[in-house]
C-alpha positions as CSV (number, residue, x, y, z in Angstrom):
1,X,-95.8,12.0,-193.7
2,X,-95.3,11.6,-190.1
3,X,-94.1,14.7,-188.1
4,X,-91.1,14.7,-185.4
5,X,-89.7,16.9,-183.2
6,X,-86.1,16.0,-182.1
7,X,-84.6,17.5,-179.0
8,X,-81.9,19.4,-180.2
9,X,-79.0,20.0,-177.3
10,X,-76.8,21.4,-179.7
11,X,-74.5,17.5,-179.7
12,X,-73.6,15.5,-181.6
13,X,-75.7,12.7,-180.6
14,X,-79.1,14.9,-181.3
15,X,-77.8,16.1,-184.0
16,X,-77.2,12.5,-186.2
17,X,-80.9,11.8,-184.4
18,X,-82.2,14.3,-186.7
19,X,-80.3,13.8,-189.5
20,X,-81.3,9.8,-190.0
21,X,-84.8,10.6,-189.4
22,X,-85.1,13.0,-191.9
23,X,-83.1,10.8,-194.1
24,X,-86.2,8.0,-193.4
25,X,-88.4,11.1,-194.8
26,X,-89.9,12.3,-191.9
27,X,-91.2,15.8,-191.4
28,X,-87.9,16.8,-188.6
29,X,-88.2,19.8,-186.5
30,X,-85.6,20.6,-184.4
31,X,-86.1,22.0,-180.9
32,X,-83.6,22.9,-178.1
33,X,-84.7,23.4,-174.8
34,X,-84.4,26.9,-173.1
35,X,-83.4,25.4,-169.2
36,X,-81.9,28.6,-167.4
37,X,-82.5,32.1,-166.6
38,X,-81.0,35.2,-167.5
39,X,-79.0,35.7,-164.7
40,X,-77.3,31.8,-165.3
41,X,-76.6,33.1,-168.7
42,X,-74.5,36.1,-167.2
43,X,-72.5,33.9,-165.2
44,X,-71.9,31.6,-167.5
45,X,-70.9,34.0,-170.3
46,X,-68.2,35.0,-167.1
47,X,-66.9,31.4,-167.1
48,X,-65.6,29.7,-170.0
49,X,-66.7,26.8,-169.3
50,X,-69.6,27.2,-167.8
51,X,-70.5,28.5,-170.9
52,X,-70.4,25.5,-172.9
53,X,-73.8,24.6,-171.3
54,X,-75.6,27.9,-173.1
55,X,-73.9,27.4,-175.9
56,X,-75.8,24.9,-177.5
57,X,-79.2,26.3,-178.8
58,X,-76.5,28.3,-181.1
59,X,-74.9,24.8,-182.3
60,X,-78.5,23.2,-182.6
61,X,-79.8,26.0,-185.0
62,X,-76.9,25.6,-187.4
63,X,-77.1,21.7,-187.6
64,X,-81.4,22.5,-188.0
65,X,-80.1,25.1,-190.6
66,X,-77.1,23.0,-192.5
67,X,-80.1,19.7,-192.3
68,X,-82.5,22.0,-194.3
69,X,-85.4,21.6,-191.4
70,X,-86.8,24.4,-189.0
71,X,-85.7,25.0,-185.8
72,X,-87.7,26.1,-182.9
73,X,-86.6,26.9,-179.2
74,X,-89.1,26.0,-176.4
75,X,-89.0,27.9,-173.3
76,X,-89.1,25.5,-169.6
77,X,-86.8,27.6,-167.4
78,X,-89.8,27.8,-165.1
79,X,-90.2,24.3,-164.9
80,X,-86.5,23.1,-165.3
81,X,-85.7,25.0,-162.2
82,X,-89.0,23.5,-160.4
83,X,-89.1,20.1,-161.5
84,X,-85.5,19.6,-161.7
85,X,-83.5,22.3,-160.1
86,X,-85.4,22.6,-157.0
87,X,-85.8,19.1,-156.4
88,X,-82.2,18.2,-156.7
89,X,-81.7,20.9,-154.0
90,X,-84.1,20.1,-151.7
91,X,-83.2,16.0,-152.4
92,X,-79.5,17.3,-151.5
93,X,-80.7,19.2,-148.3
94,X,-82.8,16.1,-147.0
95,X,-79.4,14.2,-146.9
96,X,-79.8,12.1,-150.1
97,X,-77.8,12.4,-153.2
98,X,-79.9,12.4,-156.3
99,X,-79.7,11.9,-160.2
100,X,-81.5,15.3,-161.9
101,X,-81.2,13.8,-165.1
102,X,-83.9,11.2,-164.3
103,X,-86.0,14.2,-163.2
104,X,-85.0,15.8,-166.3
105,X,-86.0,13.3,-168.9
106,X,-89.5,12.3,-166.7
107,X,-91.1,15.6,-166.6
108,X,-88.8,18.1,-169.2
109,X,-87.9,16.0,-172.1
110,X,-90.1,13.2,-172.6
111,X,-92.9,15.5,-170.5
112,X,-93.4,18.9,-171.5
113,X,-91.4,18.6,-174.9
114,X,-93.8,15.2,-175.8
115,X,-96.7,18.3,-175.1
116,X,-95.4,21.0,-176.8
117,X,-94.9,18.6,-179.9
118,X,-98.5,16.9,-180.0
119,X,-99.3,20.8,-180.1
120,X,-97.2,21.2,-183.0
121,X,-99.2,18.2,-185.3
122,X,-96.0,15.8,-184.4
123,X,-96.5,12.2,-184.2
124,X,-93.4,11.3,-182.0
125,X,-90.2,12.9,-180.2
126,X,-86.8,12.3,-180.5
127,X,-83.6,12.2,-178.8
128,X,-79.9,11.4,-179.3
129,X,-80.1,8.8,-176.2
130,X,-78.4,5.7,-177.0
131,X,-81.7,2.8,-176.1
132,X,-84.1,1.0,-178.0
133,X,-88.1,1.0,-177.5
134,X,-90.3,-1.8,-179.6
135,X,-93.4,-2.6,-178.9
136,X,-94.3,-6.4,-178.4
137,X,-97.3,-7.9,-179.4
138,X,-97.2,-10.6,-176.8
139,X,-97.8,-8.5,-173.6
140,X,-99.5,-5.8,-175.5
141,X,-96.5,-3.5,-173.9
142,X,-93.8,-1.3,-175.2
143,X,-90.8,-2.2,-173.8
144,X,-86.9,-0.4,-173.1
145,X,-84.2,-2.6,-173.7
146,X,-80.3,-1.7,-174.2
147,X,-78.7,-0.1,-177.5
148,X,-76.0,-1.8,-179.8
149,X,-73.5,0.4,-178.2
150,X,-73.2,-0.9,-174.3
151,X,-70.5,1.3,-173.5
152,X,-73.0,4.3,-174.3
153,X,-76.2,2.9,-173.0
154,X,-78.9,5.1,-171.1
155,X,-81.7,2.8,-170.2
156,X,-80.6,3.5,-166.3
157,X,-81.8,7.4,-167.0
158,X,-84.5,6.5,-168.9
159,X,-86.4,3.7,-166.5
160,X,-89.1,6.8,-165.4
161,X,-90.5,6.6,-169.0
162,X,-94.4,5.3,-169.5
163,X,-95.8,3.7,-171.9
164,X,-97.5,6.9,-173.2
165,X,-94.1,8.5,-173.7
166,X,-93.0,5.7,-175.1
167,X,-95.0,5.0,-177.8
168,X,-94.2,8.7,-178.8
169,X,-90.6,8.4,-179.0
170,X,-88.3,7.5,-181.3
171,X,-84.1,6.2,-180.5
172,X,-82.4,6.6,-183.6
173,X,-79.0,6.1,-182.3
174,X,-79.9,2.7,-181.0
175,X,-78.7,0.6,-183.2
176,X,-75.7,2.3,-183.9
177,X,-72.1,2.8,-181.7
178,X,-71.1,6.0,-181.1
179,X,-68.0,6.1,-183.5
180,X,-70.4,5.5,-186.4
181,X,-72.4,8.3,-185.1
182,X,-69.2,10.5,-185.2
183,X,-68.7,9.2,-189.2
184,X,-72.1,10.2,-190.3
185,X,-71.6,13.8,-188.3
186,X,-68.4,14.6,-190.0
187,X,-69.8,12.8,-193.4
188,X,-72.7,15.5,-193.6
189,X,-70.5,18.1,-192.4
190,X,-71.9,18.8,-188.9
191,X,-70.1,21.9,-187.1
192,X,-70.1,19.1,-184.0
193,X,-68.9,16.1,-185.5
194,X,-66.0,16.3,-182.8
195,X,-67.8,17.9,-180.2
196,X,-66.5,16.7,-176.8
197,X,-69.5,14.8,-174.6
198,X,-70.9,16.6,-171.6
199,X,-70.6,15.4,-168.6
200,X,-71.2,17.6,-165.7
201,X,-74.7,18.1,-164.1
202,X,-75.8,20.2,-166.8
203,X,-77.1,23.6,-164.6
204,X,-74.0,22.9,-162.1
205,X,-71.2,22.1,-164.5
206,X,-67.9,22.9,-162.4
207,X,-69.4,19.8,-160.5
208,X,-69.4,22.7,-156.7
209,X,-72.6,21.1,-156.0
210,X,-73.1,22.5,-152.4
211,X,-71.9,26.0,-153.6
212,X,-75.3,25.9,-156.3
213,X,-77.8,24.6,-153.7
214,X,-76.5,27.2,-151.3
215,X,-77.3,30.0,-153.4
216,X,-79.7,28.6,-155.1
217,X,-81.7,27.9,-152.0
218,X,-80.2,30.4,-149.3
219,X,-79.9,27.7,-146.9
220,X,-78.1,27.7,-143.2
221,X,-75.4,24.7,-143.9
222,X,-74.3,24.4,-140.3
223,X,-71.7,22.6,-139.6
224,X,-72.1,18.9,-137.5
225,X,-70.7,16.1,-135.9
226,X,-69.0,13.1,-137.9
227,X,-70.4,10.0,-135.9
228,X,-68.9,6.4,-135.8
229,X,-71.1,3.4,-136.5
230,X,-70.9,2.8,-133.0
231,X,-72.3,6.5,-132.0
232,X,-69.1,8.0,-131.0
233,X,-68.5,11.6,-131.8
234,X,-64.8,12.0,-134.4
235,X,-65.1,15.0,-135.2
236,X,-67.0,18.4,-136.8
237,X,-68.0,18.0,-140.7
238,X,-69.1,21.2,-142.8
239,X,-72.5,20.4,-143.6
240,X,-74.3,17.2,-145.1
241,X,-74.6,18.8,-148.5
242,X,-70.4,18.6,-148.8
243,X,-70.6,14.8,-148.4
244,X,-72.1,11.6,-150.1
245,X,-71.9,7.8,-149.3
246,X,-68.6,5.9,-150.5
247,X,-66.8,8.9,-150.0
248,X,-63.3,8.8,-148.6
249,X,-61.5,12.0,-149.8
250,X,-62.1,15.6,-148.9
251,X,-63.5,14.9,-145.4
252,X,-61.3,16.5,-143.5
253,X,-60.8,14.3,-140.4
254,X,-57.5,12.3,-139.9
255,X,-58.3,8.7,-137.9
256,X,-55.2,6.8,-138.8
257,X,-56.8,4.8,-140.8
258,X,-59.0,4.9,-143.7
259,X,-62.7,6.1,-143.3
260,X,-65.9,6.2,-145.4
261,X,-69.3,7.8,-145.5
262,X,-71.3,5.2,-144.5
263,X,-74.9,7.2,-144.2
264,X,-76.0,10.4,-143.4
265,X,-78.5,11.9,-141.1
266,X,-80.3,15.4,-141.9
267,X,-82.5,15.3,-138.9
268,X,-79.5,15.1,-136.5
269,X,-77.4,16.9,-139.1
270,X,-74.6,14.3,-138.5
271,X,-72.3,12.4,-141.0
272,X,-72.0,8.4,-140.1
273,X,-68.5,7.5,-140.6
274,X,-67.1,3.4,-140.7
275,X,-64.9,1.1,-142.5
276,X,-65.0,-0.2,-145.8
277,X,-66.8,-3.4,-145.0
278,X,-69.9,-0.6,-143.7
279,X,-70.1,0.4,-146.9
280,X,-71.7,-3.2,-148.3
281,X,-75.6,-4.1,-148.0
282,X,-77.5,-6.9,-149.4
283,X,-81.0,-5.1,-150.0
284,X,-82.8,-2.0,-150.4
285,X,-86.2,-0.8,-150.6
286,X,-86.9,1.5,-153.3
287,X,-90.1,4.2,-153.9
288,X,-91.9,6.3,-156.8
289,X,-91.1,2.5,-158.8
290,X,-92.4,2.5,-162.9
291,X,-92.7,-0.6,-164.3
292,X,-92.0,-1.2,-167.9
293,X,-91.9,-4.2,-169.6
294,X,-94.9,-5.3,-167.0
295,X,-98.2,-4.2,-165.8
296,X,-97.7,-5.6,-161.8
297,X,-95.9,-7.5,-160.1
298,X,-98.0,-10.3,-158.4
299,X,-95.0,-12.5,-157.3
300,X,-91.6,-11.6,-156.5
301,X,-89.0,-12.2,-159.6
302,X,-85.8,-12.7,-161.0
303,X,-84.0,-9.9,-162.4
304,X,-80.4,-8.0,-162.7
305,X,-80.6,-4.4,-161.3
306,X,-77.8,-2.0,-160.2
307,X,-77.9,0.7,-158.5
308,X,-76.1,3.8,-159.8
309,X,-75.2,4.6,-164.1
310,X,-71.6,3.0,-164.1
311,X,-72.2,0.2,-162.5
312,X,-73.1,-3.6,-163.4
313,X,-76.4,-4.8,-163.0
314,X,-76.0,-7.6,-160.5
315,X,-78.9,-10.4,-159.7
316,X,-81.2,-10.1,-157.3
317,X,-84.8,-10.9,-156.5
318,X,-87.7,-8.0,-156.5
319,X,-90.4,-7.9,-154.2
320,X,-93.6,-5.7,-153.9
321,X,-94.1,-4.8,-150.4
322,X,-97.5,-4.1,-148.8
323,X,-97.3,0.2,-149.1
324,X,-96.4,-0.4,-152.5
325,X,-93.1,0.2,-152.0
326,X,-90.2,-2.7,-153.6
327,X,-87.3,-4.5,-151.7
328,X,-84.3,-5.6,-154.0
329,X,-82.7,-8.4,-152.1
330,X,-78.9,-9.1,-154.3
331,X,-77.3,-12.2,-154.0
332,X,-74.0,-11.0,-153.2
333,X,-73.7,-7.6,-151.3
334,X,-73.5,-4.4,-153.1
335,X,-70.8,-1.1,-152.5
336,X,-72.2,2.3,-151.1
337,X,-76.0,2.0,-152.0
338,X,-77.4,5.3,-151.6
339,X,-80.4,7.0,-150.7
340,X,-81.7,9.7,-153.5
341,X,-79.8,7.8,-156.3
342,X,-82.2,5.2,-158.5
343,X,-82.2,1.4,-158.5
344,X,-83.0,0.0,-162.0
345,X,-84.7,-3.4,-163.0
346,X,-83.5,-5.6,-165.7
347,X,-84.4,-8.7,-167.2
348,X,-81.9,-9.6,-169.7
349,X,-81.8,-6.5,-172.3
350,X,-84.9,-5.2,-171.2
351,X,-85.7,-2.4,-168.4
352,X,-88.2,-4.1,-165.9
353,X,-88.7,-1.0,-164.5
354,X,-86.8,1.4,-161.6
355,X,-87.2,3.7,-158.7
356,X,-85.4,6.0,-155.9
357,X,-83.5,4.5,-152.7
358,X,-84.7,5.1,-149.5
């Protein structure tokens, strides 16, 4: 009998993963992550809800217990706050504005939890994400693609994933939308069957993201000077961390007429202001790039990509440049592309591959 371990949040969505596989008559053991320290746990316990994001090794043993499989929880605060926490800071600090749940699945979930499970005898992880992995026998390659459900779809958080991880892993949910998945929660009498999504950043979840990097990283956020595209000093801003690109509210600066973040600057510490036509670029080069459903890329190609989760993927062509690095050249100019956020690669229904904006 094959052996699984399913990460557990304490959702619904991990917790219908678990139930079809051991329906299928796997060998299911739950596990929820341990992410945060003591002290978050405190403050958390202070905050209503804020404490919605500790609750859920509590929900996940209940499910494990009510599903009749055991249910183990793995320790990775250190790491969380290294691989994930830190980095999101530090990404924040150097003026960019990045997605920790890509750092999240790459080195916690479908890293460290795909470790602590071969440990445990298990043939394969699982998780409540909404995509679908196959292997085909053509290119010899296992390949992302998009679930059933597109309004749920995660392939754009998921594009980090290797071919190692992936032939460990297992997507129950892909298949299905996520109304169904609510049915089958309520049919086997889940405590969450109605459990509300998340859908704040998980370790800042009143969405004050330069209030957690300042404490979390004690840094000086001096105040600057909001510069026109043209180099003209407007005004004083509060500190890169407060702002991102495509923003428009909560600046604080009256010009008489309506103004965007256009890019920012941490060297110089200054904010670039324009118009909305500033906001619009036709390509982008992007680093740290996984490819998926192909080895290399010898020639540039025809895909779809986008450039943030709720967007559309858009055509474009992709190019290898000579430091390894990839331009995306769109056919039609794309909104507020910004540096720290990932650019992801499609061909069709299936994830080419992604990386992080310079």
């Amino acid at each position: 009998m094959k052996k699984v371990m399913v990460g557990m949040s304490g959702g619904v969505d991990s917790s219908v993963a678990a139930l079809l596989l051991k329906e299928q008559g796997l060998d299911v053991i739950g596990a929820t992550l341990s992410l945060f320290s003591e002290d978050d746990i405190v403050r958390a316990q202070e905050n209503e809800r804020d404490f919605c994001a500790f609750s859920g090794i509590e929900d996940a043993r209940r499910v494990a217990e009510k599903l009749g499989i055991e249910h183990v929880v793995i320790d990775l605060r250190e790491s969380f706050r290294k691989n994930v926490m830190s980095r999101f800071a530090e990404s924040y600090l150097r003026g960019e504005t990045p997605n920790p749940c890509i750092y999240c699945n790459r080195t916690i979930k479908f890293g460290e939890m795909l470790e602590r499970a071969q440990e445990l005898g298990c043939d394969y992880i699982a998780t409540g994400h909404y995509a679908v992995n196959s292997f085909d026998e053509r290119s010899g390659r296992w390949l992302l693609s998009r679930p059933s459900d597109r309004h749920k779809e995660q392939t754009y958080v998921l594009y980090t994933l290797t071919q190692e991880q992936l032939s460990h892993t297992l997507f129950p949910l892909g298949t299905l939308d996520k109304s169904r998945v609510r049915e089958l929660a309520g049919s086997a009498g889940l405590i969450n069957s109605k459990k509300p999504d998340s859908q704040d950043i998980c370790f800042v979840p009143d969405g004050k993201y330069a209030e957690f990097i300042k404490k979390f990283t004690g840094a000086d956020i001096r105040s600057g000077s909001f510069i026109s595209t043209d180099g003209r000093v407007l005004g004083e801003h509060r500190g890169i961390i407060n702002y991102t690109v495509g923003q428009r509210k909560g600046l604080g600066i009256s010009l008489g007429k309506p103004a965007y973040v256009v890019s920012k600057d941490a060297a110089a510490n200054t904010v670039i202001l324009g118009g909305e036509a500033d906001l619009y670029t036709r390509s982008l080069t992007a680093y740290d790039v996984n490819l998926i459903s192909v080895e290399k890329l010898d020639a540039p190609m025809r895909i779809t990509a986008k450039t943030r989760y709720s967007q559309n993927e858009t055509p474009a062509l992709l190019t290898k440049l000579e430091n390894g690095e990839y331009r995306v050249d769109f056919d039609e100019p794309q909104r507020a592309v910004t540096s720290g956020q990932s650019t992801v690669f499609y061909d069709g229904d299936i994830v080419v591959g992604g990386g992080t904006i310079r």
